[in-house]
VOKE-571624 format. One record per atom (N, C-alpha, C): x negated, z negated, y. Coordinates in steps of 0.1 Angstrom, whole numbers, padded with zeros to 4 digits, always signed. Atoms other than C-alpha are relative to their C-alpha. Example, Ala and Ser with C-alpha at 12.3 -4.5 7.8 and 13.67 -1.06 7.14 Angstrom:
% VOKE-571624
-0009+0000-0012;-0123-0078-0045;-0009+0000+0012;+0009+0000-0011;-0137-0071-0011;+0008-0008+0011;
***
This chain:
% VOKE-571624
-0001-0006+0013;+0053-0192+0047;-0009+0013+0001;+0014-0012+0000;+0024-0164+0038;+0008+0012-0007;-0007-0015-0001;+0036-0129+0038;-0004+0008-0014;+0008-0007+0010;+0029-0121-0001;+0004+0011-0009;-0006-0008+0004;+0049-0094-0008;-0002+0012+0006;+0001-0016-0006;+0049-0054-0001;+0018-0001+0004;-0016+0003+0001;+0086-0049+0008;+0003+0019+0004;-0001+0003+0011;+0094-0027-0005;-0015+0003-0010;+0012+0002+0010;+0076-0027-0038;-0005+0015-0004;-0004-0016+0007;+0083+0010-0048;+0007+0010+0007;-0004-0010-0010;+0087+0040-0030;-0004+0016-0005;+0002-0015+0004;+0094+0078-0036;+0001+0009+0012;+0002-0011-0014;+0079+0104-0011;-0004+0011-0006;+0000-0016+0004;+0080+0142-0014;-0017+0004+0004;+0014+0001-0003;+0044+0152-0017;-0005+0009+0014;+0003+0000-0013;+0025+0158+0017;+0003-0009+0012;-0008+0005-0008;+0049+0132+0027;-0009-0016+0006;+0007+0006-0005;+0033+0100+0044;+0010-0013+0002;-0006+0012+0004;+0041+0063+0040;-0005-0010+0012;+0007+0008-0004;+0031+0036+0066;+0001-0014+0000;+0001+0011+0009;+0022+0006+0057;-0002-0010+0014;+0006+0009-0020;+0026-0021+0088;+0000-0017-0009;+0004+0014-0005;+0013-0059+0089;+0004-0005+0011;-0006+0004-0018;+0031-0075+0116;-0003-0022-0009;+0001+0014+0001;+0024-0113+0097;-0015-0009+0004;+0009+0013-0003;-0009-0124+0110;-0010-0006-0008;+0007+0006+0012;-0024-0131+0080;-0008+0011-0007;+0011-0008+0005;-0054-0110+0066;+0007+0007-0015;-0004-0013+0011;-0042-0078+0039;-0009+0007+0001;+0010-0014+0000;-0059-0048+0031;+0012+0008-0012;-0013-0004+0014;-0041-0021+0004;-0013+0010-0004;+0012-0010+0003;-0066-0007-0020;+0012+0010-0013;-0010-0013+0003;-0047+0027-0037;-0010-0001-0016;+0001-0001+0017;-0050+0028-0079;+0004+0013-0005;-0007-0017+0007;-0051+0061-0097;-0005+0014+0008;-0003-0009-0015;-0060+0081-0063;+0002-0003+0011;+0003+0006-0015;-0068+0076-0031;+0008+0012+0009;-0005-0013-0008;-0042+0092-0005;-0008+0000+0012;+0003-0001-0012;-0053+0110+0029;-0005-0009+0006;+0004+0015-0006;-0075+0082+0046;-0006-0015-0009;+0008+0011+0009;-0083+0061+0014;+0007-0012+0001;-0005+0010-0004;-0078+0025+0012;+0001-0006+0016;-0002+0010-0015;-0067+0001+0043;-0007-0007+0001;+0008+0007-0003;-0093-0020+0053;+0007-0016+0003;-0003+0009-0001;-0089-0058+0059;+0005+0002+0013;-0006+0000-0012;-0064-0065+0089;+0005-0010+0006;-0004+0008+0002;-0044-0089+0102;+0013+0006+0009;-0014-0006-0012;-0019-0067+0123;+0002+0014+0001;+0001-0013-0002;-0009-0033+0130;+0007+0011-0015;-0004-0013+0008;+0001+0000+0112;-0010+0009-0004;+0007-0014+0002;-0020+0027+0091;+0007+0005-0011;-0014-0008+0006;+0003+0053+0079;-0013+0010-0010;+0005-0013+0013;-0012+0077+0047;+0003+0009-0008;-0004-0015+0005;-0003+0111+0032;-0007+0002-0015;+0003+0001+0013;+0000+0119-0003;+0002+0013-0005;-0002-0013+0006;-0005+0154-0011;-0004+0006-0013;+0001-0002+0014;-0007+0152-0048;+0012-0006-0006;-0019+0009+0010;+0027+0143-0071;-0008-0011-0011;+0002+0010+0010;+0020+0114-0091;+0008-0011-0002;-0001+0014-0001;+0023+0077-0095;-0014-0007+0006;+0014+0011-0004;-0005+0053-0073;+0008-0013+0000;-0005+0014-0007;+0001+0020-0074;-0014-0008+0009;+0010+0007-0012;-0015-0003-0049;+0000-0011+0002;+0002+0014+0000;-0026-0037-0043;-0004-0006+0014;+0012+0008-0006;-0038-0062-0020;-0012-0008-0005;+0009+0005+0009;-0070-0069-0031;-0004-0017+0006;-0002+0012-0001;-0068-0105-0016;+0011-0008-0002;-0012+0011+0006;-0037-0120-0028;+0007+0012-0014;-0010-0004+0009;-0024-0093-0052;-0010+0002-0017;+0007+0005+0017;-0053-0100-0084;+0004-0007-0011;-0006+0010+0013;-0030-0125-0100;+0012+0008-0002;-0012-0005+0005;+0003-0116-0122;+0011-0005+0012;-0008+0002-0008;+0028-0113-0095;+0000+0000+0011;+0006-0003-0012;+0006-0105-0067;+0007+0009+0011;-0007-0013-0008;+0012-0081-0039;-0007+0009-0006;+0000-0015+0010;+0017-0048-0063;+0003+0006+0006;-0011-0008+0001;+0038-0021-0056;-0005+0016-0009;+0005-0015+0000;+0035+0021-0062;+0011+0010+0005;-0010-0016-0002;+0049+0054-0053;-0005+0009-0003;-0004-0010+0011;+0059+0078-0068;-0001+0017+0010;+0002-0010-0009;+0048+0113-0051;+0007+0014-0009;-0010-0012+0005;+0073+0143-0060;-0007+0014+0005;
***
């Protein structure tokens, strides 16, 4: 089964605060950042591992995988920077 979901989808972090985003399924992601690029920019293509990112501006970004999250229902999510 292909791993095509963020989990969660929606997350609220206090700004400066830092989120990390792990791949443990094996299967090629990337997370490209909408609205604003936190500390470090987007995630590059992977297939494993952890890269954690800091958000020191309050907003909303949402974020995608730009290989599986292009269609309605894709891998979405955003957070919410306070």
């Amino acid at each position: 089964m292909l791993a095509s979901a963020f989990d969660p989808t929606t997350i609220t972090v206090a700004r400066n605060g830092s989120i990390n985003f792990v791949n443990n399924s094996a299967i090629l992601h990337n997370v490209i950042f909408e609205g604003g690029n936190p500390q470090g920019g987007d995630i590059p293509n992977h297939d494993s591992g952890t890269n954690a990112r800091t958000f020191g501006t309050a907003g909303t970004f949402g974020f995608r995988c730009s290989i599986h999250g292009t269609t309605q229902g894709g891998m979405r999510g955003s957070i919410t920077v306070q």
